[in-house]
DOTI-226712 format. One record per residue (C-alpha): z, x, y. Coordinates in steps of 0.02 Angstrom, whole numbers, plus 50000, padded with zeros to 5 digits. Each point is the difference from the previous one (the first is absolute). Layout:
BEGIN
<rec pz="Z" px="X" py="Y"/>
...
This chain:
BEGIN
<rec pz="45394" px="52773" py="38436"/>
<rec pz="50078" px="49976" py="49823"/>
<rec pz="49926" px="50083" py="49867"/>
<rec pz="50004" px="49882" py="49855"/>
<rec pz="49945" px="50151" py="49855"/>
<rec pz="49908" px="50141" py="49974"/>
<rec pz="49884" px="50081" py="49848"/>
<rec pz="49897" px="50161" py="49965"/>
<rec pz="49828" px="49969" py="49929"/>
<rec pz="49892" px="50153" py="49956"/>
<rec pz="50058" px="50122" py="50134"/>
<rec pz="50013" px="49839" py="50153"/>
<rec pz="50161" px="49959" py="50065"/>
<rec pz="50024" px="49810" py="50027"/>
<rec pz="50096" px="49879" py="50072"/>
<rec pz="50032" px="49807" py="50033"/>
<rec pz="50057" px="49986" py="50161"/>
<rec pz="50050" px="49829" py="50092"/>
<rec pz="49934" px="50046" py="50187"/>
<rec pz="50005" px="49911" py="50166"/>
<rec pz="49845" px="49963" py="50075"/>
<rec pz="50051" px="50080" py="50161"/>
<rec pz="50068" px="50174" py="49911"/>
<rec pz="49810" px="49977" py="49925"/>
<rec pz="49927" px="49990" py="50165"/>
<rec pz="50122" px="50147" py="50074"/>
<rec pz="49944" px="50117" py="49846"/>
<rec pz="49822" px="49944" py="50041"/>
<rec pz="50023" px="50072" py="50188"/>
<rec pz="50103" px="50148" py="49946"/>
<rec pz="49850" px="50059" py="49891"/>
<rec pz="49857" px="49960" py="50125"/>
<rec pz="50086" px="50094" py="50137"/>
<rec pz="50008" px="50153" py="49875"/>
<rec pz="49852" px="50006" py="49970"/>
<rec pz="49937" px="49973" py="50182"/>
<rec pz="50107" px="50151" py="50063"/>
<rec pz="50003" px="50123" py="49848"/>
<rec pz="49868" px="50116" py="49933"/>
<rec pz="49964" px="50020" py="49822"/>
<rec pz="50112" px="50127" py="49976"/>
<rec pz="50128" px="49928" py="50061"/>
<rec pz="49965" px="49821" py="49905"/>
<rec pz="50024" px="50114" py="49830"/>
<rec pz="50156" px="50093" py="50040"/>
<rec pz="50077" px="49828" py="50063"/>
<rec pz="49937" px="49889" py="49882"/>
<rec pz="49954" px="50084" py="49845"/>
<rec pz="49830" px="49927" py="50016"/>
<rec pz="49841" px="50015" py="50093"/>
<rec pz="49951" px="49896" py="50136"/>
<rec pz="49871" px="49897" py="49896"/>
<rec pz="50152" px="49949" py="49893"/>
<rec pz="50100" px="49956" py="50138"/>
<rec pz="49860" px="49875" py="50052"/>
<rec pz="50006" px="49946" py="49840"/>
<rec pz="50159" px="49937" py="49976"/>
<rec pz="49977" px="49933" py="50208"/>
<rec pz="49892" px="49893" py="49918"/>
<rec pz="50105" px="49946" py="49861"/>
<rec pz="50135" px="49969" py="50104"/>
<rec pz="49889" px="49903" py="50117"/>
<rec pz="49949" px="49891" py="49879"/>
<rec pz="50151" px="49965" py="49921"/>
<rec pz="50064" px="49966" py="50171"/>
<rec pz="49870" px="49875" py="50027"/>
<rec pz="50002" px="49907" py="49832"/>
<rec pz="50205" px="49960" py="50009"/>
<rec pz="49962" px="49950" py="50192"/>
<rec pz="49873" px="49874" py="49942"/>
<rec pz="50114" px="49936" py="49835"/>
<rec pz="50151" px="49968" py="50128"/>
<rec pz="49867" px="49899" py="50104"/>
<rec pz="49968" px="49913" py="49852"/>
<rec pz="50170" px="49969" py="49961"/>
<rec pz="50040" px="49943" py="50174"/>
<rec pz="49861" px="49871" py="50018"/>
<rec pz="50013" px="49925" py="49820"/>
């Protein structure tokens, strides 16, 4: 993972990151198994979020995970 810069807007960290698509996938796993073997409680201390959040940003990852798979397809056929 490289990160390529960072920025603060209103009180939201960011940052532009240039990711694998298998780290993406092993982040993916990481954060389902959390929330498959950790209570609530234990979601917040860990993560700093509850575990609607963390599904949340499953998601995002999911999709994100999904939509470079899909462009390298299209690269690779074109």
């Amino acid at each position: 993972m490289k990160i390529l810069k960072t920025k603060s807007v209103a009180s939201v960290e960011l940052a532009e990151v240039e990711i694998s698509i298998d780290e993406l996938q092993v982040f993916e796993a990481a954060l389902n198994y959390a929330t498959k073997t950790l209570d609530e409680k234990e979601i917040e201390r860990i993560f700093g979020a509850s575990e609607d959040e963390l599904e949340g940003i499953i998601e995002d990852v999911k999709k994100t995970s999904t939509i470079c798979k899909e462009q390298n397809l299209e690269h690779a056929l074109a």
